[in-house]
VOBA-1610 file (N, C-alpha, C; in pm, whole numbers, padded with zeros to 5 digits, always signed):
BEGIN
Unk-01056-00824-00289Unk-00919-00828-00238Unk-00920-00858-00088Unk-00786-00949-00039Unk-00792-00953+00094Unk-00762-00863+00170Unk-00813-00835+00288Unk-00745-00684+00330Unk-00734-00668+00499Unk-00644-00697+00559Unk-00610-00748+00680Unk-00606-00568+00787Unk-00716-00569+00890Unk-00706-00484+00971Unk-00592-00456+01066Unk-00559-00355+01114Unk-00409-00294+01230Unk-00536-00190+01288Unk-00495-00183+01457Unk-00539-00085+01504Unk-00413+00001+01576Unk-00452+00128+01670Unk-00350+00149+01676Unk-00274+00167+01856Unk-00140+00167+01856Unk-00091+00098+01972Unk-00198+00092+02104Unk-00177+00021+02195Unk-00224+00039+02312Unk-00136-00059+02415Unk-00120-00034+02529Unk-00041-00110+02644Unk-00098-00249+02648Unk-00094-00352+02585Unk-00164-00497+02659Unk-00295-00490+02673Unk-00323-00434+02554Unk-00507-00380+02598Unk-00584-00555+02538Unk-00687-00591+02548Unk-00724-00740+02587Unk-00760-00773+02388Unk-00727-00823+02387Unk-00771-00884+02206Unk-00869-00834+02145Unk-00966-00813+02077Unk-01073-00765+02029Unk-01053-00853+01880Unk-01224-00857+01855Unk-01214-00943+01746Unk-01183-00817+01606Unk-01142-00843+01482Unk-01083-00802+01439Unk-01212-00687+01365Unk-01296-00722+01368Unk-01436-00663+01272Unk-01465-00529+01404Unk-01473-00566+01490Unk-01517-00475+01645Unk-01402-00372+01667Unk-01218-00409+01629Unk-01160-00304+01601Unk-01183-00209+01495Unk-01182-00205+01401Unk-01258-00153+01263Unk-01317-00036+01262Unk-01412-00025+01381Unk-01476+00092+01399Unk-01425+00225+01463Unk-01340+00191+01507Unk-01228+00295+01577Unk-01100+00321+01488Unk-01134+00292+01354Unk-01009+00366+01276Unk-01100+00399+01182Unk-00987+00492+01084Unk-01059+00527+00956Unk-00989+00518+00865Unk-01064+00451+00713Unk-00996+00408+00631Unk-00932+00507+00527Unk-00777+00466+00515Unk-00772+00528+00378Unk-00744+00453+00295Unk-00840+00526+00151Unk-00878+00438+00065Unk-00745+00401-00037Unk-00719+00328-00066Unk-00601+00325-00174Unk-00612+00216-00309Unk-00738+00208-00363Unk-00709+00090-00425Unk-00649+00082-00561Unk-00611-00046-00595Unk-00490-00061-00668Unk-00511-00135-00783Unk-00461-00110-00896Unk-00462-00169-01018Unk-00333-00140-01062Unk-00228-00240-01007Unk-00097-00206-01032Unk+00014-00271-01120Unk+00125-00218-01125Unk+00188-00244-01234Unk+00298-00286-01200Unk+00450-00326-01244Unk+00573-00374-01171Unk+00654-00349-01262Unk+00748-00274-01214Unk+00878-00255-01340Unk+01008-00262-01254Unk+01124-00322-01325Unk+01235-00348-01200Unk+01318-00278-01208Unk+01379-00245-01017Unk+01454-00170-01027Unk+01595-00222-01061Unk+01703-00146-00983Unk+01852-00135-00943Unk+01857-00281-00854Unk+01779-00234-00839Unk+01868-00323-00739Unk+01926-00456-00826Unk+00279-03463+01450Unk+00365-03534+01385Unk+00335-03690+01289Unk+00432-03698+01265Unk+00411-03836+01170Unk+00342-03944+01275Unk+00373-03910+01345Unk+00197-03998+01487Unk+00119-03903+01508Unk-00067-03938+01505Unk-00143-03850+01544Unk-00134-03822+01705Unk-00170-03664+01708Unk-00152-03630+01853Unk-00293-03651+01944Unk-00274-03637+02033Unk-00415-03640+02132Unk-00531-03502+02081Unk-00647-03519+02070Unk-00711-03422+01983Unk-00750-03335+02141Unk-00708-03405+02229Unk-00739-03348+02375Unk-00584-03232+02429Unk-00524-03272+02353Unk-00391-03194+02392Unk-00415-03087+02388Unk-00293-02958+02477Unk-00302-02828+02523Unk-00285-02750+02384Unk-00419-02650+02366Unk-00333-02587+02257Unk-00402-02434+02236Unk-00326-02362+02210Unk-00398-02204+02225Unk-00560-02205+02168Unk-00634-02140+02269Unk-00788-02129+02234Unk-00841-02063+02160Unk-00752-01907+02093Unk-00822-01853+01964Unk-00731-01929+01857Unk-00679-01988+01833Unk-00586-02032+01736Unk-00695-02113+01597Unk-00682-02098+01453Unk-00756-02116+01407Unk-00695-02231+01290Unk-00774-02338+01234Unk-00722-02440+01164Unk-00813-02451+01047Unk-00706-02457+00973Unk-00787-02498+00835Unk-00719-02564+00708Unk-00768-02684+00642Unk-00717-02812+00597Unk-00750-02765+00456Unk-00605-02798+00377Unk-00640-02814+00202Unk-00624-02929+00163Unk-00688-03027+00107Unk-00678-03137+00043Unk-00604-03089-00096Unk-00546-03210-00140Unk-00467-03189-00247Unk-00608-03203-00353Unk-00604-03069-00423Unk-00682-03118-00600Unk-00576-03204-00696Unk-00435-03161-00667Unk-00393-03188-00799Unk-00329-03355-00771Unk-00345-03502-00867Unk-00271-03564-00813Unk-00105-03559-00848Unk-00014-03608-00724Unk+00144-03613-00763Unk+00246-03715-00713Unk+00340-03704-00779Unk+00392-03852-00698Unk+00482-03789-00614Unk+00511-03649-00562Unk+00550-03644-00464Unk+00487-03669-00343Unk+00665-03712-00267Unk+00615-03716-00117Unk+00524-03636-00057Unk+00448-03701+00032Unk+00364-03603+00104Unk+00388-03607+00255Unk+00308-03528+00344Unk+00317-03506+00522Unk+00187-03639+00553Unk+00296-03677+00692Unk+00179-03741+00775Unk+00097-03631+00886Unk+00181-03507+00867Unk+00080-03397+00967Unk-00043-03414+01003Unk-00097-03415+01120Unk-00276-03422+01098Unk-00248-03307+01182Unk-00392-03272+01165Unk-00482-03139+01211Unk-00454-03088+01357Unk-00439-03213+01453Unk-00418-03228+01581Unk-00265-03133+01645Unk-00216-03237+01572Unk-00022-03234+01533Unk+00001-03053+01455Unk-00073-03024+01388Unk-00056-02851+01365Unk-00107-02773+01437Unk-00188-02800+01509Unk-00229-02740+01587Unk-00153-02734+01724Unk-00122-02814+01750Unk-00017-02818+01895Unk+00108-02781+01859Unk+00246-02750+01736Unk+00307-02708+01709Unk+00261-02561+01668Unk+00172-02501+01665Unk+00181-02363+01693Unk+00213-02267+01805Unk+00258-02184+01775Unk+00322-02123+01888Unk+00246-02046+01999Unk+00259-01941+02078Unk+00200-01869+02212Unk+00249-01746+02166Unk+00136-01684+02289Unk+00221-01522+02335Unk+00329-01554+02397Unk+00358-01670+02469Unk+00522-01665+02615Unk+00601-01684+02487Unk+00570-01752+02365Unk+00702-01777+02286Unk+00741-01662+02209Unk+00634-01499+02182Unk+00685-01416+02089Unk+00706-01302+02253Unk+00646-01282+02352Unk+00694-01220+02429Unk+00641-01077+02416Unk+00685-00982+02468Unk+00657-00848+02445Unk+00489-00810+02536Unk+00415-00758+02398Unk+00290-00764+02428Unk+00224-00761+02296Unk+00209-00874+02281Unk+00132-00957+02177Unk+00042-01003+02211Unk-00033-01005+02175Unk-00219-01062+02209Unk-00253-01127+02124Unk-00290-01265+02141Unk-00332-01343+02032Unk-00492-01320+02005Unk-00504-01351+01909Unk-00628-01300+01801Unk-00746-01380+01745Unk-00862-01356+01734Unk-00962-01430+01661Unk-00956-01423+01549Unk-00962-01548+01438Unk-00994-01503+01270Unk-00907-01437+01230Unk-00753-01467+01226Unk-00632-01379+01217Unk-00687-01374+01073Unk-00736-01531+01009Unk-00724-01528+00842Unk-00829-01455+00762Unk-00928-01323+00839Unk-00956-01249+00802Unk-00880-01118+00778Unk-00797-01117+00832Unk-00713-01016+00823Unk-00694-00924+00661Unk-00685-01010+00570Unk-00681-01001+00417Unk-00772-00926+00374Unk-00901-00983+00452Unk-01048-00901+00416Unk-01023-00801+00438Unk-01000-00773+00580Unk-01065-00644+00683Unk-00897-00549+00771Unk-00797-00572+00743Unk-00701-00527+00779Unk-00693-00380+00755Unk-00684-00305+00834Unk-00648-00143+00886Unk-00519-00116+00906Unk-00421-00036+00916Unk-00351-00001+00952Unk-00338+00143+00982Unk-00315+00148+01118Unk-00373+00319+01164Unk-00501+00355+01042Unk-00458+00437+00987Unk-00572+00516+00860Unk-00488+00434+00730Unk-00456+00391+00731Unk-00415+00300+00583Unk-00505+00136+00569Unk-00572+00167+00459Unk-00612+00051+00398Unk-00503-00032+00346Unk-00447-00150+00436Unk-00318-00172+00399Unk-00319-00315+00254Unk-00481-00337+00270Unk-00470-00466+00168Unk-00496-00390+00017Unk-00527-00272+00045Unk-00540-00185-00069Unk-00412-00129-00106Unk-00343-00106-00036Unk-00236-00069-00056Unk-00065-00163-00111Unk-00119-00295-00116Unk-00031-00403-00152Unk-00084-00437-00236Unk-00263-00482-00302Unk-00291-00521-00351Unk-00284-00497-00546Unk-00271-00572-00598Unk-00307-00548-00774Unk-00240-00633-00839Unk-00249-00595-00995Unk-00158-00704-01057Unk-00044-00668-01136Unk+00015-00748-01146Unk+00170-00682-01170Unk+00235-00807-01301Unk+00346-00701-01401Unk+00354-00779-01521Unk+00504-00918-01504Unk+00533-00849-01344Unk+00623-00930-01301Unk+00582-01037-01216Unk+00585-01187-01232Unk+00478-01294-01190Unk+00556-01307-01010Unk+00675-01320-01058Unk+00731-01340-00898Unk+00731-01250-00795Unk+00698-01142-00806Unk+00728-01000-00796Unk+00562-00995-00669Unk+00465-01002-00782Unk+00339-01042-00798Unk+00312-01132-00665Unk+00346-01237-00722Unk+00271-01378-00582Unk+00327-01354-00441Unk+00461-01231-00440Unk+00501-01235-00300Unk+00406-01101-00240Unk+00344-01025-00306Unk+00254-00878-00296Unk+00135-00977-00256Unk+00063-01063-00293Unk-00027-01124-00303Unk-00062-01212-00150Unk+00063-01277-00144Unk+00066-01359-00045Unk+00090-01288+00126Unk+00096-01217+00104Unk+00157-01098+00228Unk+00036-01132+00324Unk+00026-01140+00450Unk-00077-01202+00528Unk-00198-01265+00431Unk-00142-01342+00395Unk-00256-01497+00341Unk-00179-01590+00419Unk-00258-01739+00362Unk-00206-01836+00380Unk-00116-01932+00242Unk-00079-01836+00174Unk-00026-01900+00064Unk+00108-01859+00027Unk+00145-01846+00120Unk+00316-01786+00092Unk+00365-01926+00043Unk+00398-02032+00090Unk+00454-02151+00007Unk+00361-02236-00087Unk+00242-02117-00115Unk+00157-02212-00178Unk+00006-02280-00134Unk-00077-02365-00189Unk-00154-02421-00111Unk-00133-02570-00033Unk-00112-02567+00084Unk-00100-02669+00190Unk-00171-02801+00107Unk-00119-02883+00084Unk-00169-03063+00037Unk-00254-03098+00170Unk-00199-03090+00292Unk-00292-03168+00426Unk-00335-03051+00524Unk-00297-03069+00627Unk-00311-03044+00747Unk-00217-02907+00759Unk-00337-02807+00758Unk-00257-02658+00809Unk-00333-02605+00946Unk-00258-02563+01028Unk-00325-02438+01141Unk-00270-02280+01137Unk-00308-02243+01162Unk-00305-02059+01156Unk-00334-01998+01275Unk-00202-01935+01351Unk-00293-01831+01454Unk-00231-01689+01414Unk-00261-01613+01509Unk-00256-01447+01513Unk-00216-01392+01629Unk-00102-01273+01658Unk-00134-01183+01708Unk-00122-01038+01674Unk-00100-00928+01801Unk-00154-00818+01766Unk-00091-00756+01836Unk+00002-00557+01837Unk+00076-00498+01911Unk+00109-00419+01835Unk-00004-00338+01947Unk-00051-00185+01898Unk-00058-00189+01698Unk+00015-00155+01650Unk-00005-00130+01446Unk+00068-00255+01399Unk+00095-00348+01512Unk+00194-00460+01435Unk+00068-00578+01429Unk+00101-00644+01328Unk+00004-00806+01313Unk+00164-00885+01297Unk+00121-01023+01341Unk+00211-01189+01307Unk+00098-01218+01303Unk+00148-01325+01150Unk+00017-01426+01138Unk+00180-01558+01134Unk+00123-01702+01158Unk+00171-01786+01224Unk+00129-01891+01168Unk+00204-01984+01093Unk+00121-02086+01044Unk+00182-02183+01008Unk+00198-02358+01064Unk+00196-02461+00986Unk+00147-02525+00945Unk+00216-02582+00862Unk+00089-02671+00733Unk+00190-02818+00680Unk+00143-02855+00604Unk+00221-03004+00541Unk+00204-02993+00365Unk+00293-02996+00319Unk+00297-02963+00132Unk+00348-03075+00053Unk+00322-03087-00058Unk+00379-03167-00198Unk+00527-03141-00135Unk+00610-03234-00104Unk+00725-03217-00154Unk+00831-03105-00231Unk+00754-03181-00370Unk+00835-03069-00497Unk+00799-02894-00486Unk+00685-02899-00452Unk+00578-02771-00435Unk+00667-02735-00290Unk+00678-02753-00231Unk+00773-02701-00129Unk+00893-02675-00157Unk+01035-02767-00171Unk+01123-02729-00239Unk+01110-02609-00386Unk+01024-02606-00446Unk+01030-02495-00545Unk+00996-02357-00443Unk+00908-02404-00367Unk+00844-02247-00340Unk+00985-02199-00217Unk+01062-02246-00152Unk+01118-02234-00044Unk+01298-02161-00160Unk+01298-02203-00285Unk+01379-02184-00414Unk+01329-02000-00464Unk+01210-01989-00447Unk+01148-01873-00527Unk+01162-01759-00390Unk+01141-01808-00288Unk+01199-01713-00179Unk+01271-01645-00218Unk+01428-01763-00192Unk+01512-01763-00185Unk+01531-01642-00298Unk+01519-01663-00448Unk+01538-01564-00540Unk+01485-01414-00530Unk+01414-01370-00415Unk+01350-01259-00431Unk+01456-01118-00402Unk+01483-01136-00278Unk+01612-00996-00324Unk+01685-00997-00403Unk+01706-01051-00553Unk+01738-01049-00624Unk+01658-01007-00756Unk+01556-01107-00801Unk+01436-01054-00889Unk+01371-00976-00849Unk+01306-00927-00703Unk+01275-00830-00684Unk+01289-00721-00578Unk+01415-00681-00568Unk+01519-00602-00500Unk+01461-00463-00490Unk+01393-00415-00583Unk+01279-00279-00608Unk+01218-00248-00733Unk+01104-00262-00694Unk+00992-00243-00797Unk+00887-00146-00789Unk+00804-00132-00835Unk+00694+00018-00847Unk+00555-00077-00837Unk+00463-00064-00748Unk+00350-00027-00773Unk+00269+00090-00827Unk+00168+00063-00918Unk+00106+00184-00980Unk-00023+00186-00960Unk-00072+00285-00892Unk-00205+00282-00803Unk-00317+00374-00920Unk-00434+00281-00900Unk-00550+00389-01001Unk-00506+00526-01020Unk-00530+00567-00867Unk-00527+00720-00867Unk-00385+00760-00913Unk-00300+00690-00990Unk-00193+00751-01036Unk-00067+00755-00938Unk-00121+00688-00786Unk+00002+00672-00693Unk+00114+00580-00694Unk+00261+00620-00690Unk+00344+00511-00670Unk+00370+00463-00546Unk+00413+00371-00522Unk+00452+00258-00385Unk+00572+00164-00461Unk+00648+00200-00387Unk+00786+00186-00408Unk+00846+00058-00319Unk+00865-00076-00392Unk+00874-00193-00282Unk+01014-00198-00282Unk+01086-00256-00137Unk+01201-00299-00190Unk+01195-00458-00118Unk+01294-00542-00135Unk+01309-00673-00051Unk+01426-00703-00035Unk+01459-00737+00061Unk+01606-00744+00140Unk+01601-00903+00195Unk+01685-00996+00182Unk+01725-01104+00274Unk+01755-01045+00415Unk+01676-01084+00519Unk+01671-01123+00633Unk+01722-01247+00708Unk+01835-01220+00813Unk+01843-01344+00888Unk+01763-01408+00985Unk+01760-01506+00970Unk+01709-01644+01058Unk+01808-01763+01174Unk+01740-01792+01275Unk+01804-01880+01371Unk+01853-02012+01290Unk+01956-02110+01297Unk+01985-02224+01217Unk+01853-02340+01225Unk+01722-02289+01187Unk+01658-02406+01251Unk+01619-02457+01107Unk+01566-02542+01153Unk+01486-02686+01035Unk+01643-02717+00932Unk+01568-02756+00862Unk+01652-02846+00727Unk+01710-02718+00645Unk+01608-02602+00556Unk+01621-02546+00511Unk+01524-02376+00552Unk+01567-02272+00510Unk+01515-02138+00607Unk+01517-02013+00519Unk+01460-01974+00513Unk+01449-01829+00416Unk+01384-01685+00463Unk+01451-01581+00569Unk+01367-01481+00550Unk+01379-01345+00467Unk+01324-01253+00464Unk+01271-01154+00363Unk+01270-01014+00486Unk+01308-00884+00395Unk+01212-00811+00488Unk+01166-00701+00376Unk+01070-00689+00349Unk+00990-00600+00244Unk+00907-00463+00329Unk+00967-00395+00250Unk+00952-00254+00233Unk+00845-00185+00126Unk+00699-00136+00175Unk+00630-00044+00078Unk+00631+00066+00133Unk+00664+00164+00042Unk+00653+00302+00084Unk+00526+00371-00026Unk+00454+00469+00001Unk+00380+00512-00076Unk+00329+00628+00000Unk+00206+00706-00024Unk+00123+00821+00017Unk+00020+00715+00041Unk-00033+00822+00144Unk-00192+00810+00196Unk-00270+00934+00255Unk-00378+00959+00183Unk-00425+01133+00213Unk-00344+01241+00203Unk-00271+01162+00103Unk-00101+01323+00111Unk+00004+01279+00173Unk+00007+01159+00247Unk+00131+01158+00388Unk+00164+01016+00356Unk+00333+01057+00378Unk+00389+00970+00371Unk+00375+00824+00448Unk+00356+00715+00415Unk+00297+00592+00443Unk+00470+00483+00430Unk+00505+00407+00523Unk+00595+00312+00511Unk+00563+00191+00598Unk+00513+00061+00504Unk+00484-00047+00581Unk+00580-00134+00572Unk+00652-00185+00666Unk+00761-00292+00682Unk+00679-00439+00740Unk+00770-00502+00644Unk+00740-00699+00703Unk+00835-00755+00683Unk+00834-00851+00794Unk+00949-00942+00773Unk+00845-01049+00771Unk+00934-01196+00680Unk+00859-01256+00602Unk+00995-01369+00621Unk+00935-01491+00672Unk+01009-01609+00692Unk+00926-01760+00686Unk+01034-01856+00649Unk+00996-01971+00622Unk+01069-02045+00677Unk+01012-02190+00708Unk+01172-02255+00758Unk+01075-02405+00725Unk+01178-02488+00664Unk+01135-02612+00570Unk+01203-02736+00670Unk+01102-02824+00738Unk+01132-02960+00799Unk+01011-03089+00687Unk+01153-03119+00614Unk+01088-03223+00548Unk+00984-03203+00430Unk+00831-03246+00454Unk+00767-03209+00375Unk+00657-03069+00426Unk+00725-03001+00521Unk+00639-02920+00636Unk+00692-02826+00628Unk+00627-02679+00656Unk+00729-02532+00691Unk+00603-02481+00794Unk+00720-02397+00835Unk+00578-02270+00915Unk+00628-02156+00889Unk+00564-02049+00855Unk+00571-01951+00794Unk+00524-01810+00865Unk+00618-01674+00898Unk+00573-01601+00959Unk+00596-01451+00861Unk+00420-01415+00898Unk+00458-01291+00851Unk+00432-01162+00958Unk+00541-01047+00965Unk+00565-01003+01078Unk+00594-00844+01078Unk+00507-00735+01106Unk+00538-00624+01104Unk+00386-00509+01084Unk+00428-00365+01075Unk+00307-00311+01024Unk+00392-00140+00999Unk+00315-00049+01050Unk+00359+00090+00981Unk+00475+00149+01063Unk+00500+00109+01192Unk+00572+00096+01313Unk+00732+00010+01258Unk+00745-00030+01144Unk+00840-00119+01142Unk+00844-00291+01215Unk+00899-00378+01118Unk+00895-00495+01199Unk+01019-00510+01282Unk+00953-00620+01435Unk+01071-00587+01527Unk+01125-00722+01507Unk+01257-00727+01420Unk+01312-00875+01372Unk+01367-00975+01479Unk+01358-00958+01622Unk+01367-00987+01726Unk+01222-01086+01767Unk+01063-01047+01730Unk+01004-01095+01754Unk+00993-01213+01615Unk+01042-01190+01500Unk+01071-01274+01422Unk+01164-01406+01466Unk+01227-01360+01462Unk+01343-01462+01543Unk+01316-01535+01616Unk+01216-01502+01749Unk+01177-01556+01804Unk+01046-01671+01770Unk+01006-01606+01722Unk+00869-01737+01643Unk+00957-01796+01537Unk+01059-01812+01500Unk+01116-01939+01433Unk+01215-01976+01563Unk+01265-01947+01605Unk+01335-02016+01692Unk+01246-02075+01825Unk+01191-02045+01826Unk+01034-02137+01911Unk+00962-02220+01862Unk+00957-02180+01762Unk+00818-02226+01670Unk+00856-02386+01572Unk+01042-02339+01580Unk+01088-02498+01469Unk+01050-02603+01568Unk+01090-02619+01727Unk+01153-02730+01761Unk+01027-02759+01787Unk+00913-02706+01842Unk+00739-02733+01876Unk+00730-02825+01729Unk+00740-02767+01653Unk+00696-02885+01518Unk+00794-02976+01516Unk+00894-02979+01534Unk+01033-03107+01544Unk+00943-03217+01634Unk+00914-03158+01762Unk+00829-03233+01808Unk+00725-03351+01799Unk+00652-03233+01712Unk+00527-03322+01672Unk+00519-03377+01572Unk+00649-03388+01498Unk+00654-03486+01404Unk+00764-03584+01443Unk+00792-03587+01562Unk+00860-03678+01631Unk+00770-03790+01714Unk+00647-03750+01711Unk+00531-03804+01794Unk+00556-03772+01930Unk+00563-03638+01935Unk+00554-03610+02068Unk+00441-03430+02099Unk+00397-03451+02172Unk+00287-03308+02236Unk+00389-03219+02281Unk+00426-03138+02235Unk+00504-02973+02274Unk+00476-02955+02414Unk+00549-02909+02540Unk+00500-02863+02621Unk+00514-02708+02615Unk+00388-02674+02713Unk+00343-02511+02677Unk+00510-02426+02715Unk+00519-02319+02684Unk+00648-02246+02682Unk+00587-02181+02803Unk+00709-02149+02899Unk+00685-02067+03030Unk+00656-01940+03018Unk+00619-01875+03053Unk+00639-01709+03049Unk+00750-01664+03132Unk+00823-01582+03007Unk+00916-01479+03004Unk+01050-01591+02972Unk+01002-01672+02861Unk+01139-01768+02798Unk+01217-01631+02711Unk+01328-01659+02684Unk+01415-01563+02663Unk+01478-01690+02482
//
């Protein structure tokens, strides 16, 4: 299972790689074999020399399957320079090494938090959004050119990511969002040890950006060592063309939907950009 580390708050303290935090928390164990029952409820390549955050991490899916949908002219270059900064989420966020370990090795204070989302469930949609929760597969697997960065504040993680998709595979997945506070409005996880975790998912608002936009904010509540445990995320998409970037945003602290907001409302027009054939310029510190 993937299992994404949180350490816990500190003032602007300097990044640490994510394996070297690790040792200064302690895990609780939670693992999961779970169950689900429902409730109530740019197109030009960019300069490979261009400015672009230095832990920021990239990684490319070629299409296996063939399709006659449209596809992205995104290259590697062009995702990478439409990713965003610390000046664009603000606060004190520290950007991160190997965010896309996170899945592996993720902590939260004393909560094993990939243990604690993780299992399988008889509800499929229910399922792939538990699954996808800091991965890189919230809309799926990327056809071209994806980049990924990270940051970090105090028990909170953002992971940050654009990529270029199938067409149809985009429009469906940006559709299945869309349906989730509805199909899955509250559901039960059922943990080995007999524990419940209680999800709920709420539509979240978003800035008017891109073509099409979808956010989420999901709620697990459960035990850990006896004590009450509540992890909040907010969870957004925003669709330009055959392209999205996708943020997932929060930890045991609650997510602050303000720093959400802000990485889509930063984060669209940097990719408008670079699929305009143009290089983003860096965001100032203390943009508002």
């Amino acid at each position: 299972m993937i299992t994404p580390r949180l350490t816990v708050r500190s003032s602007r303290a300097a990044s640490l790689p994510v394996r070297v935090l690790a040792t200064a928390l302690t895990t609780g164990a939670l693992l999961l074999t779970a169950a689900c029952s429902d409730g109530d409820g740019g197109s030009a390549a960019e300069s490979e020399t261009a400015s672009t955050p230095a832990t920021q991490t990239t990684t490319t899916s070629p299409t296996t399957t063939p399709s006659a949908s449209p596809t992205s002219d995104l290259t590697e270059a062009g995702a990478r320079n439409a990713l965003i900064t610390e000046a664009d989420i603000e606060d004190y966020w520290d950007q991160v090494e190997n965010p896309q370990k996170w899945r592996d090795s993720l902590l939260i204070g004393e909560v094993d938090a990939a243990a604690f989302l993780s299992g399988k469930s008889e509800a499929a949609d229910c399922q792939r959004l538990i699954n996808s929760l800091y991965d890189e597969t919230l809309l799926g697997r990327p056809s071209g050119a994806s980049a990924l960065t990270g940051f970090e504040e105090g028990d909170s993680r953002l992971l940050y990511q654009v990529a270029a998709y199938q067409k149809d595979d985009l429009d469906d997945a940006m559709k299945w969002m869309k349906s989730l506070p509805e199909t899955c409005d509250q559901f039960t996880l059922t943990g080995g040890d007999g524990g419940k975790r209680t999800v709920q998912v709420v539509e979240a608002s978003l800035p008017e950006e891109g073509e099409a936009r979808q956010g989420l904010t999901v709620t697990v509540k459960g035990t850990s060592s006896g004590d009450p445990v509540t992890l909040t995320l907010d969870v957004a998409a925003v669709r330009i063309g055959t392209d999205a970037i996708t943020v997932t945003n929060g930890g045991l602290d609650g997510a602050n939907h303000d720093t959400t907001e802000a990485a889509v409302g930063q984060g669209t027009p940097r990719l408008e950009e670079v699929l305009a054939g143009r290089t983003p310029q860096a965001t100032p510190t203390g943009v508002e």
